[in-house]
Each structure stands twice: as structure tokens, then as C-alpha cells.
C-alpha positions as CSV (number, residue, x, y, z in Angstrom):
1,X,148.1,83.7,80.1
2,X,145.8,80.9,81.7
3,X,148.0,81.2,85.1
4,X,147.6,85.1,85.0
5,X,144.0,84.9,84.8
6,X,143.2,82.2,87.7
7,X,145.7,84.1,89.7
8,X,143.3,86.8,89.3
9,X,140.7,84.9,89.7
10,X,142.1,83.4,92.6
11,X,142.8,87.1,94.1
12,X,138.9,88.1,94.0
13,X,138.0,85.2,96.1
14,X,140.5,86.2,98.7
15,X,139.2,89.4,98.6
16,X,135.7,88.7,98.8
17,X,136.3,87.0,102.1
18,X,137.9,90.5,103.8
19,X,134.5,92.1,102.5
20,X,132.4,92.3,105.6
21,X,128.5,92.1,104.9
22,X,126.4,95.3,106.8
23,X,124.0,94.4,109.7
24,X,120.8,95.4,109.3
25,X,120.1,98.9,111.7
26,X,117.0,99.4,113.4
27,X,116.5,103.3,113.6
28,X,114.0,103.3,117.0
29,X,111.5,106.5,116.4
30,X,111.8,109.3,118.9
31,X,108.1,109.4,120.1
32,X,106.4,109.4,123.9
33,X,103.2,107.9,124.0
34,X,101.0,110.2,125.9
35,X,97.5,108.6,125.1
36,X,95.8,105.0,125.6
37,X,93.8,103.1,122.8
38,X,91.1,102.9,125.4
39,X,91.2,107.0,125.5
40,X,91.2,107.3,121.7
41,X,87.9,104.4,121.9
42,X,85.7,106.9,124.2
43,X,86.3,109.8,122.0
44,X,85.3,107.7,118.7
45,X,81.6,107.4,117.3
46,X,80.1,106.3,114.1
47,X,80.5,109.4,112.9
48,X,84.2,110.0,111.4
49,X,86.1,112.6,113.6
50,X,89.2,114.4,112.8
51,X,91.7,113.9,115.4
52,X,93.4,117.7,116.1
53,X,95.3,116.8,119.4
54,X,99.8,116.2,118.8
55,X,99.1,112.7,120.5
56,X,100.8,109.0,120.4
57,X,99.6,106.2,121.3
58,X,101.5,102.5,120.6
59,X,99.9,98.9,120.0
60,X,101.2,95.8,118.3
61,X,100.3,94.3,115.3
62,X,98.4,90.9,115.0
63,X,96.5,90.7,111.3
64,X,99.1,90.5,108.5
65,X,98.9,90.8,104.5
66,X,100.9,88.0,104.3
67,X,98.8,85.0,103.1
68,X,96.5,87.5,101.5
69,X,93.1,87.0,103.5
70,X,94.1,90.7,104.7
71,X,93.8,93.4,102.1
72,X,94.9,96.9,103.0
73,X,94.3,97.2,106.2
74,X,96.2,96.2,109.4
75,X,94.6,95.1,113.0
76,X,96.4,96.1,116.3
77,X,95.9,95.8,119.9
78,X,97.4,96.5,123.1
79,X,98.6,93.8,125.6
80,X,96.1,92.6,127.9
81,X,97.0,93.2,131.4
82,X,95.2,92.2,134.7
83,X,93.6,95.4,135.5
84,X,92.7,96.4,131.8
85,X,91.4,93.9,128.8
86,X,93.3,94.1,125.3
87,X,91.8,97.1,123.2
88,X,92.2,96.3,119.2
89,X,91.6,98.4,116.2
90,X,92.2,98.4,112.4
91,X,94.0,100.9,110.3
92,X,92.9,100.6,106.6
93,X,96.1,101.7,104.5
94,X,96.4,101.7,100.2
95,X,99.1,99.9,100.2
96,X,100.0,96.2,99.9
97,X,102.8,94.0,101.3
98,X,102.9,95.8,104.6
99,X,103.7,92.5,106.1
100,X,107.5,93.7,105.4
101,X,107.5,96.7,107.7
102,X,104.8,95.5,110.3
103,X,105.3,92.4,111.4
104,X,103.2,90.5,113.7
105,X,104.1,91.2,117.3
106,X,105.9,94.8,116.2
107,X,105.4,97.7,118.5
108,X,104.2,100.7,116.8
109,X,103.5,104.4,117.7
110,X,100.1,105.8,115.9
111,X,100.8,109.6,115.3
112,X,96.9,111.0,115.5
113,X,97.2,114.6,114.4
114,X,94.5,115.2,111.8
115,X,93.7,111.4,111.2
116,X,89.9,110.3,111.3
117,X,88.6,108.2,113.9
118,X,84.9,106.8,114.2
119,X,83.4,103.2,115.6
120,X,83.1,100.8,112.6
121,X,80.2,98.4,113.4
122,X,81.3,98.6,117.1
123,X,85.3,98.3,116.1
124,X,87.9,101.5,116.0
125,X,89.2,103.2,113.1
126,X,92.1,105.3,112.5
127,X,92.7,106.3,108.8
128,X,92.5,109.5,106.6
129,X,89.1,110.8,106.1
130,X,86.7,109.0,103.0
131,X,83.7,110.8,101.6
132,X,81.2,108.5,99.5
133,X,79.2,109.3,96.4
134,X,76.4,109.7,99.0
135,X,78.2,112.3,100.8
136,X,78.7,110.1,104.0
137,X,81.8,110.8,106.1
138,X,83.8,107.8,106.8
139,X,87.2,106.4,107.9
140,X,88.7,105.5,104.4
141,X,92.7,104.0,104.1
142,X,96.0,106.5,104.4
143,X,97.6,107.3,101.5
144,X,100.8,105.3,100.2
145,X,102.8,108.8,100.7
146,X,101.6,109.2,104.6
147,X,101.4,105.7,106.3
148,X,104.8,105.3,107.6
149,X,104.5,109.0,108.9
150,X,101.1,107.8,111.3
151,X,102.4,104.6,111.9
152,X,106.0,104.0,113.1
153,X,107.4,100.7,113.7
154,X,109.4,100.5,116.8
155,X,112.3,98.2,116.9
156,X,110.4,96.1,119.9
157,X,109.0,92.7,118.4
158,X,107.2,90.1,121.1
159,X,106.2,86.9,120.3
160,X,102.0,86.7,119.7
161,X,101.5,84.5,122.2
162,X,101.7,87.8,124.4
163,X,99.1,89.0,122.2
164,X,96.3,86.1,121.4
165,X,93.1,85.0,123.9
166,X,92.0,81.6,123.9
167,X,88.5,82.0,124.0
168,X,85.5,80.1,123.6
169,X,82.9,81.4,120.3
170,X,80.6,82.7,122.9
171,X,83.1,84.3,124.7
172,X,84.4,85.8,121.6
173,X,80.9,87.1,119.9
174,X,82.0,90.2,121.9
175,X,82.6,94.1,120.5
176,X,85.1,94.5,123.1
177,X,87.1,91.7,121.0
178,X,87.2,93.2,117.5
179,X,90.9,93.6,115.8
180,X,92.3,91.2,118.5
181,X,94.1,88.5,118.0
182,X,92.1,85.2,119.3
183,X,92.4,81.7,119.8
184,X,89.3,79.6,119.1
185,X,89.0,76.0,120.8
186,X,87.3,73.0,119.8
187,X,86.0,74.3,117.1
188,X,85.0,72.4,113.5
189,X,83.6,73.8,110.3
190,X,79.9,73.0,109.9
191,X,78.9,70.4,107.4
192,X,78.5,72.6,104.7
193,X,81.7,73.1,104.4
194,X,82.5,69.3,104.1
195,X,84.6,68.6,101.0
196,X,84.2,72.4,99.9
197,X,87.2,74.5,99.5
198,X,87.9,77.8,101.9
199,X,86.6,80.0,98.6
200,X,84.5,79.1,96.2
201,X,83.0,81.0,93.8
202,X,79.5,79.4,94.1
203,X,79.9,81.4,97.2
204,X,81.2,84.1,97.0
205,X,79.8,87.0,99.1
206,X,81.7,90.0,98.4
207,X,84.6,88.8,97.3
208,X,84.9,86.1,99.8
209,X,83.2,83.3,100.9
210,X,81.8,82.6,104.2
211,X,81.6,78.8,106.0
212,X,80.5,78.5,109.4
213,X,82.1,77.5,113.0
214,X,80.5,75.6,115.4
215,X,81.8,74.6,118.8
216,X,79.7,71.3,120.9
217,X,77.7,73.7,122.8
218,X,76.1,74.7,119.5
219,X,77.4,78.4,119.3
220,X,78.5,79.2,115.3
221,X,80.9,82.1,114.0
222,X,81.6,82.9,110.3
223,X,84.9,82.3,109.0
224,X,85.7,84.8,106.0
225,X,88.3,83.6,103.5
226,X,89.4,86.1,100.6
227,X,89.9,85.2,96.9
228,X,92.9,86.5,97.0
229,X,94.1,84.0,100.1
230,X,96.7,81.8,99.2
231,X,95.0,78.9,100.5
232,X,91.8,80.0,98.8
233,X,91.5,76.8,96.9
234,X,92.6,74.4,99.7
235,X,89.9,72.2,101.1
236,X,88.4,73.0,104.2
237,X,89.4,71.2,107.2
238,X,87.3,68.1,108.2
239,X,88.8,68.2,111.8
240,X,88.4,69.8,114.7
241,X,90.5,71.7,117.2
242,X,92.1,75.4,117.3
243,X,91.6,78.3,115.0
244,X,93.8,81.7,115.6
245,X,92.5,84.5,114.1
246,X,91.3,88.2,113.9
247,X,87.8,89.4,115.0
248,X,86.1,91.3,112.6
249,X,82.3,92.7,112.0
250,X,79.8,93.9,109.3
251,X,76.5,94.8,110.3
252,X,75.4,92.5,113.0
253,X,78.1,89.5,111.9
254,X,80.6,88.7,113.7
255,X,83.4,87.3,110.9
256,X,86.3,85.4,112.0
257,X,89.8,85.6,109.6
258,X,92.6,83.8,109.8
259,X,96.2,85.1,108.4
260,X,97.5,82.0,107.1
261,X,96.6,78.4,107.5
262,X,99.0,77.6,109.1
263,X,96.4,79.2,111.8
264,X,94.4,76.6,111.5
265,X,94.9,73.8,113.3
266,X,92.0,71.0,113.1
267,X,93.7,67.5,113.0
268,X,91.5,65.9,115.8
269,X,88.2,64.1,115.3
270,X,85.0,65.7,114.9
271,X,82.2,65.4,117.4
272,X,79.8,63.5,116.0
273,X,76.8,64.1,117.9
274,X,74.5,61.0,118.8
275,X,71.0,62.7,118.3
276,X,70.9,65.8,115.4
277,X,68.2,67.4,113.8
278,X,69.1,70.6,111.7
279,X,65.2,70.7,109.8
280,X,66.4,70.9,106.5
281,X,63.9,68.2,105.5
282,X,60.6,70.2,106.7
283,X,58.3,72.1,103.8
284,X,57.5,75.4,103.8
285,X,55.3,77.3,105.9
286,X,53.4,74.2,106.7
287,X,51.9,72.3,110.2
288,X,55.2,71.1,111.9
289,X,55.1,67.3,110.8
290,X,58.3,65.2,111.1
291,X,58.3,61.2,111.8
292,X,58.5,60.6,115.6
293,X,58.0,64.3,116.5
294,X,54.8,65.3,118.2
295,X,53.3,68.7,117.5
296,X,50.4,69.3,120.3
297,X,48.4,72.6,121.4
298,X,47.5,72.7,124.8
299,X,46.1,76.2,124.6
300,X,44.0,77.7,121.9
301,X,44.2,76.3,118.1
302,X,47.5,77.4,116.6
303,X,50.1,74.6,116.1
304,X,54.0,75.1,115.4
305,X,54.9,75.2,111.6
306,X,57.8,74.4,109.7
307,X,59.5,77.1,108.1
308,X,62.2,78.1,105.1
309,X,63.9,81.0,104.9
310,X,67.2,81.2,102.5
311,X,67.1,77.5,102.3
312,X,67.1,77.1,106.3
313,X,64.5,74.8,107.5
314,X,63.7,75.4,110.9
315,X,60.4,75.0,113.6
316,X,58.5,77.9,114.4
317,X,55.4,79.2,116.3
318,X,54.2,82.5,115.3
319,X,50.8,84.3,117.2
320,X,50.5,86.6,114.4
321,X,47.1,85.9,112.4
322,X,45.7,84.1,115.8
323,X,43.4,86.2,118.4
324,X,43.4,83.6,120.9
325,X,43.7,85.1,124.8
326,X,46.7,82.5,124.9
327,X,48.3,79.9,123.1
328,X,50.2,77.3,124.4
329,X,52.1,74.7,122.1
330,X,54.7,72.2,122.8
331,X,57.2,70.8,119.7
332,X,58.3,67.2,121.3
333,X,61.2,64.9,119.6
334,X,61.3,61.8,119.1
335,X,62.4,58.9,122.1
336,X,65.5,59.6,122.4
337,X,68.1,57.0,124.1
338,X,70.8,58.0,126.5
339,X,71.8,54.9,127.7
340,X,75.2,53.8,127.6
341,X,76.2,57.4,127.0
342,X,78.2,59.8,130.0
343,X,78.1,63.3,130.2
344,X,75.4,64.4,127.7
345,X,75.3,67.8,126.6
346,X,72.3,69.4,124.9
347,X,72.4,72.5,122.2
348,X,70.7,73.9,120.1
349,X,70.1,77.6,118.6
350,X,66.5,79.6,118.3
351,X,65.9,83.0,117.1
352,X,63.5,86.0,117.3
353,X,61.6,87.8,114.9
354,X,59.1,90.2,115.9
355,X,58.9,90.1,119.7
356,X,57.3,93.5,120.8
357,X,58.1,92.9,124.6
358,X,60.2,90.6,126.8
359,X,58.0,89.0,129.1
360,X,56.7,85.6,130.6
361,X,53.7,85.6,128.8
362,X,55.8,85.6,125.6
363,X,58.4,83.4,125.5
364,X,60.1,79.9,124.2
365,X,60.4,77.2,127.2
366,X,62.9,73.9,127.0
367,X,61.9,71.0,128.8
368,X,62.9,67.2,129.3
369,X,60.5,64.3,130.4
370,X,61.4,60.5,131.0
371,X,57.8,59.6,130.9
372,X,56.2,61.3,127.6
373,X,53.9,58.6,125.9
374,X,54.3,60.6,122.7
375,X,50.5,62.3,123.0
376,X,49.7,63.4,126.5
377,X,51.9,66.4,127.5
378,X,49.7,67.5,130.1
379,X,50.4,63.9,132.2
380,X,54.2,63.5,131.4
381,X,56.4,65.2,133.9
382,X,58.2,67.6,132.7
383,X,62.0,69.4,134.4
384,X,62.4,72.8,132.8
385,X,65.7,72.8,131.3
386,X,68.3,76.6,131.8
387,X,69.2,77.6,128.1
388,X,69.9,80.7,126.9
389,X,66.5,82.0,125.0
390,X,66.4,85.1,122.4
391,X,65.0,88.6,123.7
392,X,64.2,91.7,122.4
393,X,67.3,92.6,121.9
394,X,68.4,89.8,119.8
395,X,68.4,91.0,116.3
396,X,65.5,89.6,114.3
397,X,66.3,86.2,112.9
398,X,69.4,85.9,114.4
399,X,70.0,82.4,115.6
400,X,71.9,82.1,118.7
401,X,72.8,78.9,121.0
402,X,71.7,77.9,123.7
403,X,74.7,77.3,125.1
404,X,75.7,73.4,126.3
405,X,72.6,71.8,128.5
406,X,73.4,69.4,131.5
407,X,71.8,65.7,130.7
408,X,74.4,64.1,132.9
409,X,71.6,63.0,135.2
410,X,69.8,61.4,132.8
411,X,70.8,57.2,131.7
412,X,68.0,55.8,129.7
413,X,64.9,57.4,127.5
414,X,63.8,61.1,126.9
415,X,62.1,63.7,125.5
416,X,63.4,66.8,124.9
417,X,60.4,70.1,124.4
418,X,60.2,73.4,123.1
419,X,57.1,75.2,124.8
420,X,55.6,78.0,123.2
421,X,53.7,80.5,125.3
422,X,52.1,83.6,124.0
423,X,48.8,85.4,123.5
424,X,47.1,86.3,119.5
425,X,44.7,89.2,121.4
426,X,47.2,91.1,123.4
427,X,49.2,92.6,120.7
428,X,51.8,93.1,122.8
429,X,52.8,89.7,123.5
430,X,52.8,89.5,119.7
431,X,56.1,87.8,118.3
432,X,57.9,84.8,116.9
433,X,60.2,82.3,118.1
434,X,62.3,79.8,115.7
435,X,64.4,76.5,116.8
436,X,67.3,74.7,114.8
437,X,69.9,72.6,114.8
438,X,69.1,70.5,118.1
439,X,71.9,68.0,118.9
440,X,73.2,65.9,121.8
441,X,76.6,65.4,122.3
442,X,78.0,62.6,124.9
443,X,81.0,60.3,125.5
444,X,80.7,56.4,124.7
């Protein structure tokens, strides 16, 4: 009986081995693509639209669901080519794990007929039509039971590095970049984020939590992390280096989101700046007084003041409660040394608030002297520095950098200013400007 049964046993395994195991089919959809993303992007506006037109048009995805940062919805984009840039776009979906049928780098056709477009904080939606309790049309997800029928996976995959830009932050602060995949460089988180995990609920801001990015030239991006990511509760790189992610936006915020972290790759040293002064020492709406800073009015009475605002410290000269013809007020730092430092780069970030015209009479000046003796502005010499300065068009209290500053030319002691020119009488040279987070960067 024993040999009957392992020669049974015996005559399955043989078996098995004739079995041949199926190969996996990919069924390729039988669509033509007769409209571009870019087409689809001039018809949309903030408004939701219902699309009535039999049209396809194709794109790849780049976001995934995958590590969880991503939940229902999927970015795509086209491929950038040299006459036209890469177009992205998101298509929110109620469903979850759609990592398993879009893959990153998967061609799909996007069937339009009777789907809802409209231009989401500057970025384009295609989705099923939402209505909210206030009676506001919007893009809202497709239903389970439709998706696959508007988006069709095509049996073409490409690698992403067809699909990412390496771009700079400034260079990526862009509406024309949203829902593309991107590829920051030498980037670090800012020192908030020091020792802090990517979500934390002491920060959590709508279900995620936002640290910031900050590249040399002093130019910061959010970087959104989800709850539900599963490296929520790693700790935040201390590095610096590359960050690939997708674009995204909410109100005026540009909000940078990785798909996994394995995106993130920050393993080289930070960059330590020499000089740094972020203001978070200063009092409240108080005379600017710091030790080794000089605070001087050349025109008129009104002298910068220090300022909090959400527990930001930051300098600020405002004409509003001044009727002075013009005021003219410089904000010097203290001596600082250069020597035995190359290639010195200067940043720092200012904002707006209340500006009622752009003009030269109004406006925020940057300046460096060699020969400052820490009271006399008017008999230093002074070399106007290029940085970029906020306009009218800035939105209010939003800080933006100046962008990196030449001091290569410079080898041993200066001063660097901030100039304040404006008028308390003319009401329309009213307006505000604010300065933070002044560093210098150079190599030893």
C-alpha cells in the first residue's frame, strides 16, 4: 500500500512538470488619439465644463498610490519634446490601489466624452462632475464602476526617466509644471525639519504635514507627506541632494510630493552657510534692534521694525501711520568677514504686503559696502547689489528669494543693506516690505 501511494505521488510531480503556466496577455485598446493635452488645457477654466466632443487624447502616468502619499487620484503628462514642453494633469478617481493597473511610465488613452474638465489652482482636471453643499460645480473623482472606461492603459510602458525634469525650485515654482514628474537638485529640508519625522501630528495640516525645501540660493518649496505614507513616521532626511516628485498646488502654494522614499535621495552634506540670520530672535512689532545690526533713517523719522507673524520673525519697514514726503531707511548687518572664503553667494527672501503701485519711489534696495563704519551710511560707499525684489504682483506676505547674489569679488570685510525707499504722504507709494532668512554661502 505504501508503494502504491508514493507511486501516486510520484506520478503528480511528473505531471505537474507537463503543466505549462499561462503568460500574462496584454489586450492593447483600439483607440486613435485625435486631441492634445495642450488642446484639452485651452478649453479648461475654473469653472467645471462637461466635455461633449468623442475625443482621445493619451499621456503617461508619473504619481502612484503605491507608498500611499497619493490618495485617489493619479497625475499624468505627456513627453516633453523640443518644440513643445511636458503638459501634466491629475485625474482624481474613488478608488485605491490603482498602482496595479497604472503603472508609472504606462501609456494611457483618456476617453473625454461627458467628463468635466476645469483649471484647479492653475493645474487640469479630468474627472466626473462634483457639486458641493454650497452649490459649486467642481471636478470631483470617477466612479469605481467608470474609471477603466475613461482611462485605458495601453500596453506601452517607458522608463520615467523619459518623463522627469531636473529642475531647479525656482525653475519649478511654475503652473506650467503642475502634475509633472520633477527632479529637484541640491536641495535640503529646512531646519525645522531637523530630527522631526515626514508626518507628525503636531503638524498636521489637513491630514498631512508640511516641511519646507530650500536650495543655496535661498528659494523654499513645501514638501507634503500624507498620514497615510508609509514612511510617514521615518525621520526626515538631514542631507542634501535630489528629490523626485510631483508638482502640486492649493491656493497660492506650490506643494511638492514624492511617491516613495525611495524618491528621496539626500545622502550628501548640508550647506552650512558661514553668515545666517533667520530673525527668529527679534520681538514683536518693535524698533529693529539686534547686536551688531545698525538701524538708521536717512529720510524722515520712521525706522525699520521687527515683526512676528505665525511665529516668523522677520525685518520690516512699513509707511503706513507716517505722512512724511519720503522716507528713506537702511537695515545694515553686522561686519561680516569673507576672507579666506571663494565664491560667495548671497540669498535671502523678502515679501510684500500692501504695495498699491510698483514703482521707484516705493521699493526695497540691496546694497554692499567694504567701508561702513557701523553709523555713517551716507559716507560709506555703497555697490547696489541685482536681486530679485517683490512687486505688486507677488501675493501679500509671500516670501520669495532673491535668488543667489555674486560676492566673488569681494575677499575681506562687508556690509550687506536693505534700503527702504517710500513716501507716508503720497498714498500711493503706500506699502510694506519684509526681509528674512539672509545667508551667505561660500567654499573654504
Amino acid at each position: 500500500m505504501k508503494k502504491l501511494v508514493l507511486f501516486f505521488a510520484l506520478s503528480l510531480i511528473g505531471c505537474s512538470k507537463e503543466v505549462d503556466v499561462p503568460e500574462l496577455a496584454c489586450t492593447q485598446p483600439n483607440l486613435t488619439v485625435n486631441k492634445s493635452v495642450e488642446k484639452i488645457y485651452e478649453l479648461s477654466g475654473t469653472t467645471a465644463k462637461q466635455y461633449l466632443y468623442d475625443d482621445v487624447i493619451e499621456a503617461y502616468v508619473v504619481s502612484s498610490d503605491e507608498g500611499g502619499n497619493f490618495f485617489k487620484t493619479i497625475s499624468l503628462q505627456t513627453i516633453e519634446t523640443e518644440k513643445a514642453p511636458a503638459i501634466g494633469f491629475s485625474v482624481p478617481i474613488d478608488a485605491t490601489n490603482t498602482y496595479i493597473d497604472y503603472r508609472v511610465g504606462n501609456k494611457v488613452f483618456i476617453k473625454l466624452k461627458n467628463q468635466f474638465t476645469d483649471l484647479y489652482y492653475g493645474g487640469l482636471r479630468i474627472g466626473s462632475l462634483y457639486v458641493s453643499n454650497a452649490g459649486d460645480a467642481t471636478v470631483g473623482r470617477i466612479s469605481q464602476n467608470e474609471y477603466k472606461n475613461v482611462l485605458n492603459a495601453s500596453c506601452t510602458n517607458i522608463d520615467e526617466s523619459q518623463l522627469v525634469k531636473s529642475l531647479s525650485v525656482e525653475e519649478a515654482l511654475s503652473d506650467s509644471k503642475l502634475n509633472t514628474l520633477i527632479e529637484l537638485n541640491d536641495v535640503e529640508f529646512t531646519e525645522a525639519a531637523l530630527g522631526r519625522h515626514y508626518f507628525e501630528e503636531s503638524n498636521n495640516v489637513g491630514g498631512s504635514t508640511n516641511w519646507y525645501l530650500r536650495d543655496k540660493t535661498g528659494n523654499q518649496i513645501i514638501f507634503r507627506t500624507s498620514s497615510y505614507a508609509k514612511f510617514a513616521d521615518h525621520n526626515v532626511s538631514e542631507g542634501s541632494g535630489k528629490i523626485k516628485g510631483i508638482l502640486t498646488k492649493f491656493g497660492t502654494d506650490y506643494q511638492f510630493m514624492v511617491r516613495y522614499e525611495s524618491d528621496i535621495a539626500m545622502n550628501g552634506k548640508r550647506n552650512i552657510p558661514f553668515f545666517a540670520e533667520d530673525f527668529q530672535s527679534v520681538k514683536n512689532n518693535v524698533n529693529f534692534a539686534l547686536p551688531g545690526w545698525s538701524n538708521i533713517v536717512e529720510k524722515a523719522t520712521k525706522l525699520w521694525k521687527s515683526m512676528v507673524y505665525s511665529g516668523n520673525g522677520y525685518a520690516e519697514f512699513n509707511t503706513t501711520s507716517t505722512t512724511a514726503a519720503e522716507n528713506v531707511a537702511w537695515l545694515v548687518s553686522p561686519k561680516i568677514n569673507l576672507t579666506g572664503y571663494k565664491n560667495a553667494v548671497l540669498s535671502f527672501r523678502s515679501a510684500q504686503h500692501d504695495l498699491k503701485t510698483d514703482s521707484s519711489l516705493n521699493t526695497l534696495e540691496v546694497y554692499v559696502s567694504t567701508n561702513f563704519d557701523g553709523a555713517n551710511v551716507t559716507k560709506a560707499k555703497w555697490t547696489k547689489l541685482e536681486a530679485k525684489i517683490p512687486t505688486l504682483s507677488t501675493p501679500s506676505r509671500t516670501f520669495i528669494s532673491s535668488g543667489g547674489i555674486d560676492l566673488s569679488a569681494y575677499s575681506e570685510n562687508i556690509h550687506i543693506a536693505f534700503k527702504y525707499i517710500g513716501s507716508g504722504k503720497d498714498k500711493t507709494l503706500n506699502g510694506a516690505f519684509m526681509v528674512d532668512d539672509i545667508k551667505i554661502f561660500g567654499e573654504k
